[in-house]
N, C-alpha and C positions, 0 to 999 in steps of 0.2 A: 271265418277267421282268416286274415290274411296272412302271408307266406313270412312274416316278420315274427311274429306271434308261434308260428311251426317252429323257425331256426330257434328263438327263444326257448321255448321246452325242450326243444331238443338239448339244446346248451345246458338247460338246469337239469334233465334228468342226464346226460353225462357227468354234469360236474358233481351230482351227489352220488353217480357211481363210485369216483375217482375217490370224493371225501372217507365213504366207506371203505374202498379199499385201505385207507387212510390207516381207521380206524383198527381192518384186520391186521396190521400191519402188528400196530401195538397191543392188540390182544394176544399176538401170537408170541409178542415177546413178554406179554405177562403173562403166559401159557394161559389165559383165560378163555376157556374151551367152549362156556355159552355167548361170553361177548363175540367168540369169533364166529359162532354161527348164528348170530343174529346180524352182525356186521357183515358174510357173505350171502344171508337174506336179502337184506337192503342192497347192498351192489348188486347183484344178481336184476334184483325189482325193477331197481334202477337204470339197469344196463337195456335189459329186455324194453324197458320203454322208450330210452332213448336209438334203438333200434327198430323199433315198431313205427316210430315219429318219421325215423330218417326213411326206412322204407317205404311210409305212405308220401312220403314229401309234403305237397301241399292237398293232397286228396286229405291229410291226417284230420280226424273227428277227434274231440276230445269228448271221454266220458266220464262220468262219474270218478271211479274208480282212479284213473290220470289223472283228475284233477286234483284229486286226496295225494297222489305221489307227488305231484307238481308242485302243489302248497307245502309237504314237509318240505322238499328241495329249497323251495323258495323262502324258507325260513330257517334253514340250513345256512345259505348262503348270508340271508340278513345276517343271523349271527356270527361268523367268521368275519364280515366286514366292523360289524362292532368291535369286537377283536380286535381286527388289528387298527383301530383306529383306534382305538384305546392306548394299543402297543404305542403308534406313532407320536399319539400326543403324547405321551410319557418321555418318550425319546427328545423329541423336540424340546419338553419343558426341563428337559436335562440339559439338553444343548444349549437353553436359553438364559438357564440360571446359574450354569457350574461352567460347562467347557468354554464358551463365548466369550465373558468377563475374565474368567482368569487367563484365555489368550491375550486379550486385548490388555489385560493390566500388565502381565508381562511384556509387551509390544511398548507399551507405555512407560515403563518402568527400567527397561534393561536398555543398555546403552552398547554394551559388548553380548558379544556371542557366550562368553565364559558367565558374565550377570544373567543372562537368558537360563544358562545350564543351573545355575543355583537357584535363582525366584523357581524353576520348576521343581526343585527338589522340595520347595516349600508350599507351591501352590499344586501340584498333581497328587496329592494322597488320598487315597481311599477307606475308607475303615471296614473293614466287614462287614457290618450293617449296610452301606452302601452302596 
């Protein structure tokens, strides 16, 4: 294995420590007593390997058992990037469909500063549902 592949798991079992602590975070605030101790399991798991990695450096052997941490990590991380690329496009096809056009109509539309202040009043409303 070379020395890119080491920093790599190292990187993934840190960043599913950090996730879980993530998680104890908001168990603690939903006083949920078993999520928090399965959530300082996994960080824990997670810490200790991405410790065990950083200490061997590139001596590190991957075993079995790392490799099963490595793969939740690593599908951890896929999904949090789904996530927020979900988030993005949603944002984006907000930006694309609502905020964009009604600046530009307004730009389009208003000739004084005082017309700019009114078309807004008619074009920036949101309803609840929203």
């Amino acid at each position: 294995m070379n020395s890119k592949y080491v920093i790599l798991f190292k990187e993934l079992a840190q960043n599913a420590a950090t996730s879980a602590e993530t998680v104890m975070d908001y168990d603690r605030e939903l006083k949920d007593e078993q999520g928090l101790k399965v959530a300082t399991t996994m960080r824990d798991d997670f810490q200790n390997l991405a410790d065990r990695i950083a200490e061997a450096g590139e001596q590190y052997v991957i075993n079995k058992g790392d490799a099963a941490k490595l793969l939740v990590a690593s599908l951890m991380i896929v999904n949090q990037m789904q996530d927020k690329i979900a988030l993005y496009k949603k944002a984006m096809a907000g930006y694309q469909s609502n905020v964009i056009p009604k600046l530009q109509e307004l730009l389009d539309e208003a000739e004084t500063d005082e017309e700019a202040a009114a078309l807004s009043e008619e074009k920036f409303l949101l309803d609840d549902n929203e």
